[in-house]
C-alpha positions, -999 to +999 in steps of 0.1 A: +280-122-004+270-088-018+243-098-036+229-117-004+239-081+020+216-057-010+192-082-011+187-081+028+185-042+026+157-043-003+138-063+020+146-045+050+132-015+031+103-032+016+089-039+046+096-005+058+079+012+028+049-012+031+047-001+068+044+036+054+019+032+023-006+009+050-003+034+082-007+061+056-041+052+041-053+043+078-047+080+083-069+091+054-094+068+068-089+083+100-089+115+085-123+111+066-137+094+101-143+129+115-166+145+088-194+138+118-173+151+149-182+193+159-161+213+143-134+223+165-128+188+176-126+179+137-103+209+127-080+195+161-076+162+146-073+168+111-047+192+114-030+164+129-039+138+106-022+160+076+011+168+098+008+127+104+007+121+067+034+144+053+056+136+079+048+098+076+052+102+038+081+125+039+104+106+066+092+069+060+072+055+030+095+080+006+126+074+016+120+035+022+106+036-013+137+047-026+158+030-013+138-005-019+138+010-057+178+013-059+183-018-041+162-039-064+179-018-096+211-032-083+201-065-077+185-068-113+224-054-123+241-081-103+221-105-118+207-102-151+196-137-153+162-121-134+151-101-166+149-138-184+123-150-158+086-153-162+078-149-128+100-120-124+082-098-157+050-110-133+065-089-102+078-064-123+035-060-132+024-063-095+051-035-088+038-012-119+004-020-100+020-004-067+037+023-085-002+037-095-012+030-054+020+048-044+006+080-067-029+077-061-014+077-020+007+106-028-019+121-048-039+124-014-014+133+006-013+168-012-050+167-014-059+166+023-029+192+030-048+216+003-082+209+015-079+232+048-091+206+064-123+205+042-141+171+039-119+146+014-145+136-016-147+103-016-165+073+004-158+063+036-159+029+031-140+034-002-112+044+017-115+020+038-111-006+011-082+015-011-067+004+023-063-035+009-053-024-020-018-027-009-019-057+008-031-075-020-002-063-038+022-071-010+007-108-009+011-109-053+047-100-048+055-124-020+038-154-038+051-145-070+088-148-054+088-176-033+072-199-057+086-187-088+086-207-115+049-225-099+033-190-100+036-194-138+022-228-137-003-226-111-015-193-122-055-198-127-054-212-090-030-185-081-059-163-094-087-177-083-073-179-044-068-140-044-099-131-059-115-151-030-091-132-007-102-099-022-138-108-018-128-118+017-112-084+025-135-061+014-164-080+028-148-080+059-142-043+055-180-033+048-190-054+075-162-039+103-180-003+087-219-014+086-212-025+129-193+006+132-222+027+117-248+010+139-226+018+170-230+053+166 
C-alpha cells in the first residue's frame, strides 16, 4: 500500500511540475512577444512576465520537481527490481533529457530577470518550439511506462511515430507563428 500511496504522490507531482516547466516557457514566449509593443507598454508587461516566472518557478515547477525527484528515489528504493529493467534505464534517459530542459528553463529564468527587461537573444519562433520540447519528453516518459517491456521491442516504430510527432509540432508551431505575423 505504500508503494501504491508514493507512487500516487510522484504522479501527483509530475504532473504538477510539467504544468510549471510548460506555463513557464509560454511566458518566455510571451515575454519575447513584446520586442514590437512601445516601450512603456513593453517595460509594463515584462516586468510582469519576470515576477510571473520567478514566482511560477520558485512556488511551482521547483518545488513539484522535488518532490517528483524524492518520490521517484523512493520508489526505485522500495523496489529495486526497477534498476534491472530495460525500459526503466530508457526513462531514466528521457529524464536526463528533462534534467538539461529543466536548466536550460532555469537558465532563462535568471536571464530575463538580469536583462532589465532588455530583448531576450534568441528567436521568436525558437522559443516557441523549445516550448515542445517538454511535451515530447512528457509523451517519451508516458509511453516508455505504460508499455514497458514493448517500448524495448517496438522501439524503431516507437521512433519513427515521434519523429512524425515532432515534425508535426513544430510545423504546426511555424505555421500558428507565419499567420500570427501576417495578422499584424
Amino acid at each position: 500500500m505504500l508503494y501504491t500511496i508514493i507512487k500516487a504522490i510522484h504522479i501527483i507531482f509530475m504532473v504538477s511540475y510539467f504544468a510549471g516547466i510548460f506555463y513557464l516557457v509560454r511566458i518566455f514566449v510571451y515575454y519575447k512577444d513584446t520586442d514590437e509593443f512601445e516601450e512603456q507598454k513593453k517595460m509594463i508587461l515584462r516586468e510582469q512576465y519576470v515576477f510571473m516566472a520567478r514566482r511560477l518557478w520558485n512556488i511551482i515547477t521547483v518545488p513539484a520537481g522535488s518532490i517528483m525527484l524524492a518520490t521517484g528515489i523512493i520508489l526505485i528504493i522500495l523496489n529495486t527490481g526497477l534498476l534491472k529493467t530495460p525500459w526503466f534505464h530508457l526513462k531514466l534517459t528521457f529524464l536526463l533529457a528533462l534534467l538539461g530542459y529543466h536548466y536550460w528553463s532555469w537558465k532563462k529564468v535568471l536571464q530575463i530577470k538580469a536583462l532589465s527587461f532588455q530583448s531576450l537573444p534568441i528567436e521568436n519562433l525558437k522559443l516557441r518550439q523549445a516550448n515542445e520540447i517538454a511535451t515530447l519528453i512528457l509523451f517519451l516518459v508516458i509511453f516508455t511506462v505504460i508499455l514497458k517491456a514493448g517500448v524495448i521491442e517496438y522501439w524503431w516504430q516507437l521512433i519513427l511515430g515521434f519523429l512524425a510527432f515532432v515534425i508535426l509540432i513544430m510545423g504546426t508551431v511555424k505555421l500558428v507563428n507565419n499567420a500570427s505575423k501576417k495578422k499584424k
